[in-house]
mmCIF file of the C-alpha atoms, coordinates in Angstrom:
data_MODEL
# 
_entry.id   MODEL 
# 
loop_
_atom_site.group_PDB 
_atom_site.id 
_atom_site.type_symbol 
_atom_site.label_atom_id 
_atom_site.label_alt_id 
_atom_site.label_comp_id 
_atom_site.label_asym_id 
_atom_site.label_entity_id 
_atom_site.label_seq_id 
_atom_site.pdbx_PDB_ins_code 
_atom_site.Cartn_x 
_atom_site.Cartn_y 
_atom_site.Cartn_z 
_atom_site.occupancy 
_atom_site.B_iso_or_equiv 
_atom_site.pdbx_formal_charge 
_atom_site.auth_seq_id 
_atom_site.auth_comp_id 
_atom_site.auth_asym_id 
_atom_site.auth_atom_id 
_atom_site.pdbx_PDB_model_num 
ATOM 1  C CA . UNK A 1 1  ? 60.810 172.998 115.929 1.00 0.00 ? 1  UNK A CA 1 
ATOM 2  C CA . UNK A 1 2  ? 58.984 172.392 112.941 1.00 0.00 ? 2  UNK A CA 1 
ATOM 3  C CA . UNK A 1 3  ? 56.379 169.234 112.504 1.00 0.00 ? 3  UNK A CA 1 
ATOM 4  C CA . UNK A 1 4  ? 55.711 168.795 108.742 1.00 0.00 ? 4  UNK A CA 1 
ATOM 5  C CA . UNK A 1 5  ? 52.257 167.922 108.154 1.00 0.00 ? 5  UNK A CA 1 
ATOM 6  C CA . UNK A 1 6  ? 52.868 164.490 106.870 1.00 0.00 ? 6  UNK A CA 1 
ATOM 7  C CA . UNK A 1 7  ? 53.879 163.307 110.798 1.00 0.00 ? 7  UNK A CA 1 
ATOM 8  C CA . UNK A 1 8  ? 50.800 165.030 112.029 1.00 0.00 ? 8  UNK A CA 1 
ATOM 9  C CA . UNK A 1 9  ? 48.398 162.967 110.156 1.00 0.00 ? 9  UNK A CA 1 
ATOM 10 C CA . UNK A 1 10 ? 50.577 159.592 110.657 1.00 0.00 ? 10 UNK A CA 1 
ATOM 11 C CA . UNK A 1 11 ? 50.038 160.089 114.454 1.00 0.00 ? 11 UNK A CA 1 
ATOM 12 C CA . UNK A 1 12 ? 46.507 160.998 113.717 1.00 0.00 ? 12 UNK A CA 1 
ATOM 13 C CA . UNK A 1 13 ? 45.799 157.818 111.668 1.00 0.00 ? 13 UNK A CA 1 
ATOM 14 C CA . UNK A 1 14 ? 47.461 156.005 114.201 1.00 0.00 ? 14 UNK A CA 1 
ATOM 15 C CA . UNK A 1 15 ? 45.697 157.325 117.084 1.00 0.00 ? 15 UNK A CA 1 
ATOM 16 C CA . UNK A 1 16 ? 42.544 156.618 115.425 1.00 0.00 ? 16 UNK A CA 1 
ATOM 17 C CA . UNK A 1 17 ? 43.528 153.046 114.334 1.00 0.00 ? 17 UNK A CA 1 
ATOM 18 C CA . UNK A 1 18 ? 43.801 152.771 118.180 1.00 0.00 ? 18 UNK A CA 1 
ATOM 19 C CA . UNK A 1 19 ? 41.119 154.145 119.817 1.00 0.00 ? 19 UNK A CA 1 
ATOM 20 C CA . UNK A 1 20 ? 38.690 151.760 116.757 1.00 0.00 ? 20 UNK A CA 1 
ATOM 21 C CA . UNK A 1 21 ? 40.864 148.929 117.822 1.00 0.00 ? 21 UNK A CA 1 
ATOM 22 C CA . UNK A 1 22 ? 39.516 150.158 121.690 1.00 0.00 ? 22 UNK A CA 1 
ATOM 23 C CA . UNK A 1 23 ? 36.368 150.457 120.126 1.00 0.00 ? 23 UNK A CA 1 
ATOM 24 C CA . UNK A 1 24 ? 35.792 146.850 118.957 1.00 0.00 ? 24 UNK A CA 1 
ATOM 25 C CA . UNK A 1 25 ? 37.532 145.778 121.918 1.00 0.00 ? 25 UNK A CA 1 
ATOM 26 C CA . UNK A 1 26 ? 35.074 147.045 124.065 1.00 0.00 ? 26 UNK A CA 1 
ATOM 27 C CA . UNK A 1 27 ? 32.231 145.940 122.175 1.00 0.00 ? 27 UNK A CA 1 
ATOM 28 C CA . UNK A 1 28 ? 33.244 142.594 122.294 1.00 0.00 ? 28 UNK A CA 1 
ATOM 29 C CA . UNK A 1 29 ? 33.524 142.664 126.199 1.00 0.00 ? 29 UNK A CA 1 
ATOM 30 C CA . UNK A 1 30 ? 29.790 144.406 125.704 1.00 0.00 ? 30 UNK A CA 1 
ATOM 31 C CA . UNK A 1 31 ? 28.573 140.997 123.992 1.00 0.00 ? 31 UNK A CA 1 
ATOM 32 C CA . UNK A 1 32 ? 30.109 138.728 126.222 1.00 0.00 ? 32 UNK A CA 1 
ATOM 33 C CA . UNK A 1 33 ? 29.145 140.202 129.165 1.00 0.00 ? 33 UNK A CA 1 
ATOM 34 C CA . UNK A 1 34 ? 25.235 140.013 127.913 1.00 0.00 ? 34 UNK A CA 1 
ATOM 35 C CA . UNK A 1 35 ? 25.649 136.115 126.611 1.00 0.00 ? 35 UNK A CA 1 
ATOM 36 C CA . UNK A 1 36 ? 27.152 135.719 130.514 1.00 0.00 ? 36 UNK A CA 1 
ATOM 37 C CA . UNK A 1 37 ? 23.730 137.623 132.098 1.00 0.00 ? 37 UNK A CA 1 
ATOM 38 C CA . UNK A 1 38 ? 22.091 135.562 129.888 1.00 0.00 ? 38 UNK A CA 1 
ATOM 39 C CA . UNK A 1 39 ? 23.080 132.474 130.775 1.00 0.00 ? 39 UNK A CA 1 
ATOM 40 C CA . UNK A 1 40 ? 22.989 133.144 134.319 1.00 0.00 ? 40 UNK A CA 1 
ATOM 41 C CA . UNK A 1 41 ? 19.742 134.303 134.078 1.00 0.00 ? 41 UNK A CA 1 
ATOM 42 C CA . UNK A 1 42 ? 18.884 130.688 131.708 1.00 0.00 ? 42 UNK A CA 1 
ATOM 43 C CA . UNK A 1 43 ? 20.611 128.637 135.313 1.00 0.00 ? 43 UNK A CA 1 
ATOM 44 C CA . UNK A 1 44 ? 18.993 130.588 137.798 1.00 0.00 ? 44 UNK A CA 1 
ATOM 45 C CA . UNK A 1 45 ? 15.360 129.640 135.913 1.00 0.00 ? 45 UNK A CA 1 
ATOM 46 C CA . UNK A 1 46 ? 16.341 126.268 135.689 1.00 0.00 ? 46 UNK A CA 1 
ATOM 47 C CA . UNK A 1 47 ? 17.514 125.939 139.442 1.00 0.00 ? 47 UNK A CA 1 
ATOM 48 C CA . UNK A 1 48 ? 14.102 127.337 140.398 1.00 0.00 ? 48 UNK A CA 1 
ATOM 49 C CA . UNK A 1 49 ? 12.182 125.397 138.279 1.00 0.00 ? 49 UNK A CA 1 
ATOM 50 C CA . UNK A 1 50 ? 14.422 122.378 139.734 1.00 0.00 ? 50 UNK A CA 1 
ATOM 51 C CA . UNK A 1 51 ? 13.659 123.151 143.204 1.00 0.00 ? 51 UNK A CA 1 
ATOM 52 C CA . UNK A 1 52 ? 10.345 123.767 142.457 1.00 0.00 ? 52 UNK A CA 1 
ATOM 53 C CA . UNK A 1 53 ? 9.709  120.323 141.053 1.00 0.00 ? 53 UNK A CA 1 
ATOM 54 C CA . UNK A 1 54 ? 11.348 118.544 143.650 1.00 0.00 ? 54 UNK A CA 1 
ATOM 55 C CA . UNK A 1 55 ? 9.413  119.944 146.067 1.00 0.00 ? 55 UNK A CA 1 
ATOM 56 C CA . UNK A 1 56 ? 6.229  119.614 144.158 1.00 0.00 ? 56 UNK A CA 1 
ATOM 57 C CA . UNK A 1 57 ? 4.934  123.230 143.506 1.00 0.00 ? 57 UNK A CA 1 
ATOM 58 C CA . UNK A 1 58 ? 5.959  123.048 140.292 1.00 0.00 ? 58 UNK A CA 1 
ATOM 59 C CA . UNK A 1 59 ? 4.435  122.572 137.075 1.00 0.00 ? 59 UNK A CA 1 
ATOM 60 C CA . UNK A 1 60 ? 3.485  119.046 138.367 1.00 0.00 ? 60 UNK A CA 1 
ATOM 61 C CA . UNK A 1 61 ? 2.291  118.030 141.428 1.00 0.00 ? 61 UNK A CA 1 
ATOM 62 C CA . UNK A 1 62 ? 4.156  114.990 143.768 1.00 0.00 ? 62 UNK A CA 1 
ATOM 63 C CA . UNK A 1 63 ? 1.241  113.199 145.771 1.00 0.00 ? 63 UNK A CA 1 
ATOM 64 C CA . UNK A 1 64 ? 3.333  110.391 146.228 1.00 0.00 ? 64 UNK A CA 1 
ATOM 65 C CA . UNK A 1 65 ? 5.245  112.246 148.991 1.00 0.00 ? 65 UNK A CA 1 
# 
């Protein structure tokens, strides 16, 4: 069986198309998943900083407890 050449470098400009299309694909799962550790990381400062205020070893001090 005989391939001509012209098949052979469809399949390889359509493998490559794919594995770039895999290739952006993954990283825009890459970004996302840093913006998510991000903001995670942004809410877990803010729920400290949140408990620490309302318990008053935070940045300010409650004497009125």
């Amino acid at each position: 069986m005989d391939v001509s050449s012209s098949t052979n470098i469809s399949v390889k400009t359509e493998v490559d198309s794919v594995q770039a299309g895999k290739d952006s694909i993954k990283k825009a799962i890459d970004v996302q998943e840093q913006q998510v550790l991000s903001t995670l990381k942004d809410a877990q400062e803010q729920s400290q900083k949140t408990a620490a205020h309302k318990s008053g070893i935070g940045n300010n001090i409650n004497v009125s407890a």
